[in-house]
C-alpha positions as CSV (number, residue, x, y, z in Angstrom):
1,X,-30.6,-51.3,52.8
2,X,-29.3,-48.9,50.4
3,X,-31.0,-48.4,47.0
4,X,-27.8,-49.3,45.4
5,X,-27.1,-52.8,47.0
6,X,-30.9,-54.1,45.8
7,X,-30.2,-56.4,43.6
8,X,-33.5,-56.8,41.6
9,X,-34.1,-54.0,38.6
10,X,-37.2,-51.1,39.9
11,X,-40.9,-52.8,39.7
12,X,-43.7,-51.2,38.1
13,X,-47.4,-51.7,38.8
14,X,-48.1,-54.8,36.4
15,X,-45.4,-56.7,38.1
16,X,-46.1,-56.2,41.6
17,X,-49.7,-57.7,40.9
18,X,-48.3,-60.4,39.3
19,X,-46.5,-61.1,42.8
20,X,-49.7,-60.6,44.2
21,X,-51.3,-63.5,42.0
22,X,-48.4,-65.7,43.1
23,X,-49.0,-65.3,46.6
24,X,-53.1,-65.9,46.4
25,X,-51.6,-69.5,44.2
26,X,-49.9,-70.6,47.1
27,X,-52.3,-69.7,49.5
28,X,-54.9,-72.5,47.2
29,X,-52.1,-74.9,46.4
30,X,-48.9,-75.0,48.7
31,X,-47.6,-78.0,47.1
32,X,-46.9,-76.0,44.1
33,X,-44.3,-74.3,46.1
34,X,-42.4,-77.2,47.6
35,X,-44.2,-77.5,50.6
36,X,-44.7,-81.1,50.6
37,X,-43.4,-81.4,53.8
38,X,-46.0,-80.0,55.7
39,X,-48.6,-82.7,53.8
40,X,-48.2,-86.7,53.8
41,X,-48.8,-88.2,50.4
42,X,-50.4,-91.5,52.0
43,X,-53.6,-90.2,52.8
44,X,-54.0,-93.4,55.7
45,X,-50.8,-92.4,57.2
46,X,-52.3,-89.1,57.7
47,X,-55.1,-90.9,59.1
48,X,-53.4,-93.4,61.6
49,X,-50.8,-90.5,62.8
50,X,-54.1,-87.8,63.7
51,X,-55.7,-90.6,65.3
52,X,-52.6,-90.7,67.9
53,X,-52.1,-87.7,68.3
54,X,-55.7,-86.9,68.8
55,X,-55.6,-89.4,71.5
56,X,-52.7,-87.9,73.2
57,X,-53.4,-84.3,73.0
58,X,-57.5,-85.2,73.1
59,X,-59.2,-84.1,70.3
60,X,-55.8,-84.6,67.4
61,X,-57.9,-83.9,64.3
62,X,-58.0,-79.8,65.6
63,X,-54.3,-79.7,66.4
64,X,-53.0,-80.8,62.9
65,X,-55.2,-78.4,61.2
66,X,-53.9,-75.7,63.5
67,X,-50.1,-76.3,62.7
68,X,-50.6,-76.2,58.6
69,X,-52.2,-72.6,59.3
70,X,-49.2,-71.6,60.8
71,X,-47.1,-72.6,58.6
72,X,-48.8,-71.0,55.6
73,X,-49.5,-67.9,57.6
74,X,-45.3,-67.7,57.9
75,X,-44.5,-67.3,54.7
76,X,-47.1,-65.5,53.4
77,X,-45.9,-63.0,55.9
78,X,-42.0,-63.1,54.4
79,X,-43.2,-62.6,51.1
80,X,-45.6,-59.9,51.9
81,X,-41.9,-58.2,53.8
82,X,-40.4,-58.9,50.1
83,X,-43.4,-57.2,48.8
84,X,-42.9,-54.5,50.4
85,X,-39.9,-53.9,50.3
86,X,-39.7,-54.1,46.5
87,X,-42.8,-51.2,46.4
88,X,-40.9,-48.7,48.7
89,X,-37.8,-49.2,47.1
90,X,-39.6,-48.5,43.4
91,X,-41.1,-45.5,45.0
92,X,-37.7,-44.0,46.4
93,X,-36.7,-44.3,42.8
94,X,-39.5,-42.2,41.6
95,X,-38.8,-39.9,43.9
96,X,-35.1,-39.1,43.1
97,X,-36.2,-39.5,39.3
98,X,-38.3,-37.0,39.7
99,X,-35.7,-34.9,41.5
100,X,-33.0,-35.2,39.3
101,X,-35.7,-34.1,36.5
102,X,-35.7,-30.9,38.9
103,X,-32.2,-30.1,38.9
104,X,-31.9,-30.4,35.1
105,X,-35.2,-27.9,34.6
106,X,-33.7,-25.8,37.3
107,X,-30.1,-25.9,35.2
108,X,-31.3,-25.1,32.1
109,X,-34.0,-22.0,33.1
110,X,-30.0,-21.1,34.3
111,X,-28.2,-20.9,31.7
112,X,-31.3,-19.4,29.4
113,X,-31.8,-16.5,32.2
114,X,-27.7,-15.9,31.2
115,X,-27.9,-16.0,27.9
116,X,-30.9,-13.7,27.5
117,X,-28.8,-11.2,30.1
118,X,-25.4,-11.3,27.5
119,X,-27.9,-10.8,25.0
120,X,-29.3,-8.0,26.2
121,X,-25.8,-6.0,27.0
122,X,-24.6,-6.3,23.5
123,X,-27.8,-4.9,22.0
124,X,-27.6,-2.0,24.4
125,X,-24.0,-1.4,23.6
126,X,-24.4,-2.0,20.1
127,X,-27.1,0.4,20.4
128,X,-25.1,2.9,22.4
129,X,-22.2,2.8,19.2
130,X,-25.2,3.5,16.8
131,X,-26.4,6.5,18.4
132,X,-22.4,7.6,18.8
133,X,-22.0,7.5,15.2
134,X,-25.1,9.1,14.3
135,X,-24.3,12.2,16.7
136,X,-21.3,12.4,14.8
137,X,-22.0,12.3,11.7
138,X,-25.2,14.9,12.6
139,X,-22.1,17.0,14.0
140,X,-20.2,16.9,10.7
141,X,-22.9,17.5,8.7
142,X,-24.1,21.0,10.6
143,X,-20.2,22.0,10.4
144,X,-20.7,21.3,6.8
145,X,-24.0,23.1,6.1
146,X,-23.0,26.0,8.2
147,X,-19.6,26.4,5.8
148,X,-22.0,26.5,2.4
149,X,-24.1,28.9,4.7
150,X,-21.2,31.4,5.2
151,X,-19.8,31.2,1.8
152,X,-23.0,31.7,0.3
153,X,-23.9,34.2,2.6
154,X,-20.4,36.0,1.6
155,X,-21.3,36.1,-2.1
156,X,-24.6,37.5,-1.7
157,X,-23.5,40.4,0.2
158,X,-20.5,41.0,-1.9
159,X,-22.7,41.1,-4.9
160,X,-24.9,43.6,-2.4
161,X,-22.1,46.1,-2.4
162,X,-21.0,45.8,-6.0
163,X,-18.1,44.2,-5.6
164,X,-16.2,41.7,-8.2
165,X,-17.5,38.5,-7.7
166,X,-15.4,36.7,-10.6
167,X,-12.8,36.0,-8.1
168,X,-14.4,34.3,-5.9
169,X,-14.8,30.6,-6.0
170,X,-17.7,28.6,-5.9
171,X,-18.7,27.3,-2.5
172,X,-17.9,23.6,-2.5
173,X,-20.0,20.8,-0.5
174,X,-18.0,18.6,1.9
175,X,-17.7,15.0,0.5
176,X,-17.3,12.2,2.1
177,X,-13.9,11.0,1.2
178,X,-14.0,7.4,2.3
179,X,-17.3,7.2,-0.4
180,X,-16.4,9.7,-3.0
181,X,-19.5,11.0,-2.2
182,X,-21.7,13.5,0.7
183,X,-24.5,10.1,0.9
184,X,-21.7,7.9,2.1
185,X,-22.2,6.1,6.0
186,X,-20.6,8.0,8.4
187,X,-18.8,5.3,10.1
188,X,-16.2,5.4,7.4
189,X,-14.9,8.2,8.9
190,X,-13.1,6.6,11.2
191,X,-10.6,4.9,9.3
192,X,-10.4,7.8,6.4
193,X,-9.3,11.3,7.5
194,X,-11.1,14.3,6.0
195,X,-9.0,16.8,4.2
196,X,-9.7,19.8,1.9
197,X,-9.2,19.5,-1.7
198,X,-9.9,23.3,-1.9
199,X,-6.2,24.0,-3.8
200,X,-6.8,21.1,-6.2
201,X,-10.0,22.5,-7.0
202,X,-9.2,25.6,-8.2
203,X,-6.2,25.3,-9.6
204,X,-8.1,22.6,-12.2
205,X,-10.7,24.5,-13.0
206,X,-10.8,25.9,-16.3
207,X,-10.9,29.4,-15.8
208,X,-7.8,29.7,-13.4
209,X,-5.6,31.9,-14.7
210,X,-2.1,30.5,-17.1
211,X,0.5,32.3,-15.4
212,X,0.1,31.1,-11.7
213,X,-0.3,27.4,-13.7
214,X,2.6,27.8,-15.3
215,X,4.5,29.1,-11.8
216,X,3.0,26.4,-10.0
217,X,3.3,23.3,-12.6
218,X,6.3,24.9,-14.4
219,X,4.2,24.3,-17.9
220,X,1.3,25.3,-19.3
221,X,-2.2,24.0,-19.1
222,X,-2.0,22.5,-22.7
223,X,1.3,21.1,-22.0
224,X,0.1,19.5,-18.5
225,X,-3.0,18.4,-20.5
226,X,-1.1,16.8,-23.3
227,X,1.0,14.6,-20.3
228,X,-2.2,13.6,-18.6
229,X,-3.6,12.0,-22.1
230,X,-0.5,10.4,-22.7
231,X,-0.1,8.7,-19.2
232,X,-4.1,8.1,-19.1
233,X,-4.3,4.4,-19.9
234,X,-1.2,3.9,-17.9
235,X,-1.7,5.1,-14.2
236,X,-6.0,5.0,-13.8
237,X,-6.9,3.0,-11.5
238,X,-10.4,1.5,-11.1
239,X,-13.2,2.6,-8.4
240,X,-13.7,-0.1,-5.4
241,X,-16.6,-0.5,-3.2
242,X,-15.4,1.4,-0.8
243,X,-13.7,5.0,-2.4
244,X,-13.1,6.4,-5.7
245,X,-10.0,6.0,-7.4
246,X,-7.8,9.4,-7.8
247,X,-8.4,10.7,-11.3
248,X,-5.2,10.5,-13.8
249,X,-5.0,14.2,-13.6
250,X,-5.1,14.8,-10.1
251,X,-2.2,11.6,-10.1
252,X,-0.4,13.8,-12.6
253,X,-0.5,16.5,-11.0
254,X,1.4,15.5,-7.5
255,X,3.8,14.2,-9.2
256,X,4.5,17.3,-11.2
257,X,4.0,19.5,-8.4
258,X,6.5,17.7,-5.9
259,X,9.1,17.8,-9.1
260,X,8.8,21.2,-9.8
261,X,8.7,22.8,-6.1
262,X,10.8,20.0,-4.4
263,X,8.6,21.0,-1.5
264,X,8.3,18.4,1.6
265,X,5.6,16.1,1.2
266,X,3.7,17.3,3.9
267,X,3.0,20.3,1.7
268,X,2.0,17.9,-1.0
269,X,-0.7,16.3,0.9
270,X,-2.0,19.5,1.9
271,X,-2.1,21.1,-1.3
272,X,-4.2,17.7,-2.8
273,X,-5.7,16.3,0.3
274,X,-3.9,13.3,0.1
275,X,-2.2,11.3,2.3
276,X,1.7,11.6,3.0
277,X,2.3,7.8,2.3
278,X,0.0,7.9,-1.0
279,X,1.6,11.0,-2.1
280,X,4.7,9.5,-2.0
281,X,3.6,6.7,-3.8
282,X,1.7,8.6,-6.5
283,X,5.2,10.6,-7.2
284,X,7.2,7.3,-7.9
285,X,4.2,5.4,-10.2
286,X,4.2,8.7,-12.2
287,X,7.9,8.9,-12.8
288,X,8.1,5.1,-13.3
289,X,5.3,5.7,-15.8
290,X,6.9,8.4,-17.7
291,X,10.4,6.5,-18.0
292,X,8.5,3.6,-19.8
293,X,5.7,5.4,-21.7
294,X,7.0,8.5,-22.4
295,X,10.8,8.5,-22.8
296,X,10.8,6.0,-25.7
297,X,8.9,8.8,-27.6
298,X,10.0,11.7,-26.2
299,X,14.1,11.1,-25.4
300,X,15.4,9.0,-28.0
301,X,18.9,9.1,-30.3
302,X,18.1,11.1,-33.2
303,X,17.2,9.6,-36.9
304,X,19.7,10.4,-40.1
305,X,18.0,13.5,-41.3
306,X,17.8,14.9,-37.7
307,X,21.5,13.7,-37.2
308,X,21.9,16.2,-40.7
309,X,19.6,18.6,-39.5
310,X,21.7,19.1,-36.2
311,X,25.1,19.4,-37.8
312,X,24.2,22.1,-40.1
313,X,22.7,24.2,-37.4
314,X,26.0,23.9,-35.4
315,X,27.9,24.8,-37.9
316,X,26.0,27.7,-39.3
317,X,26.8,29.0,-35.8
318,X,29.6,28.1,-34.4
319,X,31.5,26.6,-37.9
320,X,32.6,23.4,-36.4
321,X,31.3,20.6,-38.8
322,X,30.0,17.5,-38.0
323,X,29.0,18.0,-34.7
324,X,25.5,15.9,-33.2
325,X,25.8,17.2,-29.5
326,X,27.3,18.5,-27.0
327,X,27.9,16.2,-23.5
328,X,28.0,17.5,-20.0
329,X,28.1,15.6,-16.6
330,X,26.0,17.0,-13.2
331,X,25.6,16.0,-9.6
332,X,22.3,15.1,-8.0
333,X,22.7,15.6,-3.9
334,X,21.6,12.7,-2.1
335,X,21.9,11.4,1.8
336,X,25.1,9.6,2.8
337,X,23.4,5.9,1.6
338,X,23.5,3.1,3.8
339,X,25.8,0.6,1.5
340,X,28.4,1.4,-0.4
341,X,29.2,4.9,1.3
342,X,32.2,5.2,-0.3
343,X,31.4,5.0,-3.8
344,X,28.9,8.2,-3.8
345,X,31.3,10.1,-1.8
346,X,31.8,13.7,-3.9
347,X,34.9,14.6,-2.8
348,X,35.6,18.4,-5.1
349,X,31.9,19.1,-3.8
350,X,32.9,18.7,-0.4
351,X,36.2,20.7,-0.4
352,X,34.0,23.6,-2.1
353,X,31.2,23.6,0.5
354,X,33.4,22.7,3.3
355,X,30.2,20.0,4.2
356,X,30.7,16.5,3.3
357,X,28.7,15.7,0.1
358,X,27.3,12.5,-1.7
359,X,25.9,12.4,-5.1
360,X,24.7,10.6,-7.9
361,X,25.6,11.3,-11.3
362,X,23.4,12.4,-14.5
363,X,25.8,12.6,-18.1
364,X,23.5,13.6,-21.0
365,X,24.2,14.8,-24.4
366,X,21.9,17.8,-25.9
367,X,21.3,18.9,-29.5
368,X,21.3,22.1,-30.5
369,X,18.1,23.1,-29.4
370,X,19.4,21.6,-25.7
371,X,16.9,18.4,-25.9
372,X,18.4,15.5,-24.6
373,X,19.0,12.7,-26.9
374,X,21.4,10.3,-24.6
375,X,21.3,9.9,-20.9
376,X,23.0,8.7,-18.5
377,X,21.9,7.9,-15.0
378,X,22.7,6.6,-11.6
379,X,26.2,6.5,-10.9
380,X,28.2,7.2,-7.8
381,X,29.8,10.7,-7.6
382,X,32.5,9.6,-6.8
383,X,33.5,8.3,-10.7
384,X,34.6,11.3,-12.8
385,X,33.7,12.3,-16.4
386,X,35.5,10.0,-18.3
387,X,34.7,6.9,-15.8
388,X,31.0,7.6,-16.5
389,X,31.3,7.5,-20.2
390,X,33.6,4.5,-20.5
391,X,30.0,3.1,-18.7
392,X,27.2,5.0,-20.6
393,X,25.4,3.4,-23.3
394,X,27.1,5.8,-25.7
395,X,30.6,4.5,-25.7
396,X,29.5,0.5,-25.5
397,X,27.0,0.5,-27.6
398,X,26.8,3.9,-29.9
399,X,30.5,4.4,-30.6
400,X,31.1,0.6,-30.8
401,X,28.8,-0.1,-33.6
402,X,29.9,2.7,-35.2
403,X,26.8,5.0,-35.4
404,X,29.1,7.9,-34.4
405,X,31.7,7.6,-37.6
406,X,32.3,10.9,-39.0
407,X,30.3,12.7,-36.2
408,X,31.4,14.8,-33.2
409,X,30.0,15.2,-29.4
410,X,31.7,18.2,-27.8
411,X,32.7,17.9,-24.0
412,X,34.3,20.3,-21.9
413,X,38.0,18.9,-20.4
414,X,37.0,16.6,-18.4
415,X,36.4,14.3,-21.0
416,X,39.6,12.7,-22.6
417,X,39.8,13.3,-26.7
418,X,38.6,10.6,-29.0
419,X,37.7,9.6,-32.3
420,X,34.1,10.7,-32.0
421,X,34.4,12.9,-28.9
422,X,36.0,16.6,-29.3
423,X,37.3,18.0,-26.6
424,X,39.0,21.8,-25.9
425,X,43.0,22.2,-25.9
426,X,44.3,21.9,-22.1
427,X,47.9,22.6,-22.2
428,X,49.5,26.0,-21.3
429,X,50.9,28.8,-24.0
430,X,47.7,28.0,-26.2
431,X,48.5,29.7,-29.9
432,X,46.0,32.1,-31.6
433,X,44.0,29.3,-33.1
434,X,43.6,26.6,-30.5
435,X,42.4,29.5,-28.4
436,X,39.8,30.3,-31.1
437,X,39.0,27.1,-31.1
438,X,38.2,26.5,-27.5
439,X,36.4,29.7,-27.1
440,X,34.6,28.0,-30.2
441,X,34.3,24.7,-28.3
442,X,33.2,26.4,-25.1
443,X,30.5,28.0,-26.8
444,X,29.0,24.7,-28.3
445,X,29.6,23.3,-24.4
446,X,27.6,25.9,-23.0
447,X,24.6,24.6,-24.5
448,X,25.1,21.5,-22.3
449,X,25.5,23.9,-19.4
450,X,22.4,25.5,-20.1
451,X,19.9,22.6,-20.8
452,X,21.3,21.4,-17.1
453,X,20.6,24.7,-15.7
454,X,17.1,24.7,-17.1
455,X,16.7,20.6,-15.9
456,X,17.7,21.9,-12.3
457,X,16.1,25.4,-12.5
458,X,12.7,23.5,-13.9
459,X,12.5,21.0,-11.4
460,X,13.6,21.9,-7.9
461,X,13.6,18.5,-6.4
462,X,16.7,18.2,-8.3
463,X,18.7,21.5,-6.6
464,X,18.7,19.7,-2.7
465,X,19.0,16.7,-1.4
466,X,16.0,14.0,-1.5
467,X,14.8,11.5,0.1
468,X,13.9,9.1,-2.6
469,X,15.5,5.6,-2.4
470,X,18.5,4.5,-4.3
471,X,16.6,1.7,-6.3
472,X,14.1,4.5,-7.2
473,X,16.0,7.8,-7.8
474,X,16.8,6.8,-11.6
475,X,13.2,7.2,-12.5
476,X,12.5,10.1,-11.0
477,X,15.8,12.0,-12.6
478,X,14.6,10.1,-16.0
479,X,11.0,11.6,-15.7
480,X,12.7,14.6,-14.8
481,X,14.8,14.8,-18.2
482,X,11.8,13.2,-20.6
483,X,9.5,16.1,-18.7
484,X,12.2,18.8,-19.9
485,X,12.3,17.5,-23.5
486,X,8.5,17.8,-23.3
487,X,9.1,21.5,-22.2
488,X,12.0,22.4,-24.9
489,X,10.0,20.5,-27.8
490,X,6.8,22.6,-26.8
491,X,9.0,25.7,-26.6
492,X,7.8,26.6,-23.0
493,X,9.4,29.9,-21.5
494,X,11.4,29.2,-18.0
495,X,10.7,32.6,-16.0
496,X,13.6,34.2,-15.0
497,X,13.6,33.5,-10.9
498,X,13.7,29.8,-11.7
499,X,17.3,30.8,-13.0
500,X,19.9,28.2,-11.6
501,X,23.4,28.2,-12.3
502,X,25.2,24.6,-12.2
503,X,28.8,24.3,-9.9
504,X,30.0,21.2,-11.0
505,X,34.0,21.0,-11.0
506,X,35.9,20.0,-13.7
507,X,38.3,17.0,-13.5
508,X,41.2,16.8,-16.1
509,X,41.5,12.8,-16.5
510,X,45.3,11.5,-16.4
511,X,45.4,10.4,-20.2
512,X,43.3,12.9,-22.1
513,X,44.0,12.1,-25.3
514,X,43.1,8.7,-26.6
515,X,43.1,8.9,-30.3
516,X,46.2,10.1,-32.5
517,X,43.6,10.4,-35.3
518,X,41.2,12.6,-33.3
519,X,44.5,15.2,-33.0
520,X,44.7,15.2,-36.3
521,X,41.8,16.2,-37.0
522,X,41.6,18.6,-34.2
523,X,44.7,20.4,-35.1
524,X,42.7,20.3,-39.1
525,X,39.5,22.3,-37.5
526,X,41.5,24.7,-35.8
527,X,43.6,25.3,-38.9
528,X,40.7,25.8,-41.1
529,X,38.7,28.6,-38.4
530,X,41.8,30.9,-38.8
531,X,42.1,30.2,-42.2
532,X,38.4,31.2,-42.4
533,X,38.9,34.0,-40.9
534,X,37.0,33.2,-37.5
535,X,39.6,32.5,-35.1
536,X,42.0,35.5,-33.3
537,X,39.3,38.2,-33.7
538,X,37.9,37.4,-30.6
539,X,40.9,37.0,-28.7
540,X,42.0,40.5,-29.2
């Protein structure tokens, strides 16, 4: 019999004496039991029936006796089978209790034994990446102690000899960069590369000398200085837990630099240290931060007694009254964009260079010291001088509200003639006068000329093409302009190699005259220049 098919639950000790009580009952008192059967209730029945049998059998009284035995001995028998039965079953269940308890030990010491063996391969690998980083950063630090070693070793044994020493910079520690600090973890290494800062360095230092500033920044230190406190609030950043935040003048600086070289931004990060990507991004925070901090203050349409101011010194010089500026329209160099192709198509730029040519358009108007005090930026070069102005600022708004009554802006002939804008005669068979009077014209235009020469020659990002987005080009050609005001105000001197001359052709418009008015009053300045004596003599 399996242990399964018992039907009775597993016995313990206690109950298996109480069977045993049960049996020594039954063995006193069989009645109890059922077992009347084997025991006549009428005792003298009992009596006549042994009498007969004991006469039969001889001697009766014996047999009965003999017969109850029997019959008690039987069943005690099947219930000491049940007995048994019931211990050796409760004992095969101990015993496959007490081996399942084995398995689960057995399962358990297992998966311990595993777990204490993963355990102990991530500690020694951990442990292997510890003493990886600390070789390295033991490397690093040697390197960095054997580079002070030399450079101090170099300085003693030029001040041995006598040499000049003042030349020579100061040895400086590597830092961690990732820290902004030498005390920094080395692991940081490894997601911040290490570059030299040794340019930067020098160049900020006090002592280094004005004239490579001034060819490297295009401005002098006070100048660069002056920008730096104006953009301070504007483009510092805060420290983080895990580097130092660039300083404003070092953020300055690359923005300056890469305007005034044009040079790749490759050379940029090299020069500072920096990152390609963050230089680039540096560059276009600054510009953005000069068009809306510093062009408000710095480029700006001119007040009454500045207006006044800038019409007597034209005059004085060039005796045309009532002149505020002089206007003039150049061509930035871009690559072919990717929408609207068409539209900055230059098409006189390509027929000169024989290279097809897309461009986007800057139209400012100068004073007479060549400051800019309008500006116009971002249109395709494919729209010609009078297409830009009907869309500046200065003819919507200026000349519409009618701050230009009784004022002149001289452009050159490929602006049309209108009641606030003078422009030189263009037909053929010019008289003695309007010929004056051009030559007069031409000379206030070639201040417009110049300042553009100077914005180009000043900042040679502005002489190639660039690689600066579309959506982010006008602030960097605004910065560009605000930064020359800065320069002009300050009366910084452009040296002579940064000389640029501007080729930007010259599109008579279809209806060049616009005004009947404005040809009156042309014809009335060219009358009075001969009657003054000024026009023919230099025509001669």
């Amino acid at each position: 019999m399996e242990i399964s098919s018992f039907p009775f639950p597993y016995l313990q000790d206690d109950e298996c004496s109480h069977f045993l009580g049960l049996f020594q009952d039954m063995d006193s008192s069989p009645s109890a039991f059922g077992l009347e059967g084997f025991n006549s209730n009428d005792n003298n029945t009992n009596q006549k029936k042994r009498p007969r049998k004991d006469d039969e059998g001889g001697g009766g009284g014996g047999g009965g006796t003999e017969v109850l035995g029997a019959v008690n001995g039987n069943n005690k028998a099947a219930f000491g089978d049940i007995l048994a039965t019931l211990l050796l079953l409760d004992e095969e269940a101990k015993q496959q209790q007490e081996q399942w308890d084995f398995e689960s030990i057995k399962e358990k010491s297992l998966l311990e034994a595993n777990h204490k063996k993963k355990v102990k391969t991530m500690d020694g690998y951990y442990n292997q990446m510890q003493d990886h980083y600390s070789a390295a950063g033991e490397t690093d630090g040697s390197r960095s102690k054997r580079a002070r070693k030399t450079a101090v070793a170099a300085v003693v044994s030029a001040v041995a000899s006598g040499a000049d020493t003042t030349g020579l910079a100061a040895p400086v520690p590597t830092a961690d960069i990732a820290s902004g600090s030498g005390s920094g973890p080395s692991h940081r290494r490894l997601w911040v590369k290490e570059r030299t800062t040794d340019w930067w360095d020098r160049v900020s230092r006090p002592d280094f000398p004005e004239d490579e500033f001034r060819r490297e920044f295009r401005m002098s230190k006070s100048t660069f200085n002056l920008i730096c406190e104006e953009l301070d609030t504007t483009v510092t950043k805060k420290n983080t837990m895990l580097r130092d935040a660039i300083p404003a003048p070092k953020r300055v600086g690359v923005c300056v630099w890469r305007l005034a070289t044009g040079a790749p931004l490759r050379h940029v990060s090299e020069r500072f240290g920096l990152g390609i990507s963050t230089c680039h991004k540096l560059v276009i925070e600054v510009c953005r931060a000069i068009y809306d901090v510093l062009m408000p203050k710095y480029l700006l349409w001119p007040s009454d007694s500045e207006i006044n101011s800038t019409k007597a010194k034209f005059e004085s010089v060039h005796k045309i009254p009532n002149v505020v500026g002089s206007i003039y329209t150049t061509h930035i160099p871009i690559i072919a964009p990717k929408v609207h192709v068409a539209a900055y198509f230059n098409k006189r730029h390509t027929e000169r260079n024989q290279k097809t040519s897309y461009s986007i358009t800057v139209q400012g108007v100068v004073n007479a010291d060549g400051i800019f005090t309008d500006v116009c930026i971002g249109n395709p070069g494919s729209l010609t001088d009078d297409q830009i102005l009907e869309k500046s600022s200065l003819s919507r708004q200026r000349a519409a509200r009618g701050m230009l009554r009784d004022s002149w802006i001289v452009g050159n002939s490929g602006f049309p003639l209108t009641d606030y804008l003078l422009v030189p005669y263009t037909r053929q068979n010019l008289t003695w006068t309007q010929h004056a009077f051009n030559e007069s014209i031409g000379e206030i235009q070639g201040i417009a000329t110049a300042a553009f020469e100077r914005l180009k020659g000043r900042w040679a990002c502005l002489q190639k093409r660039t690689e600066v987005k579309l959506q982010d080009l006008p602030y960097v050609l605004g910065a560009c302009c605000v930064l020359h005001n800065i320069c002009e105000m300050r009366k910084e001197e452009m040296l002579p190699e940064l000389k640029f001359e501007v080729f930007d052709d010259v599109a008579v418009p279809e209806n060049n005259i616009r005004s009947a008015s404005a040809v009156n009053t042309r014809d009335h300045i060219s009358h009075n220049l001969l009657h003054r004596g000024l026009a023919g003599t230099r025509t001669l």
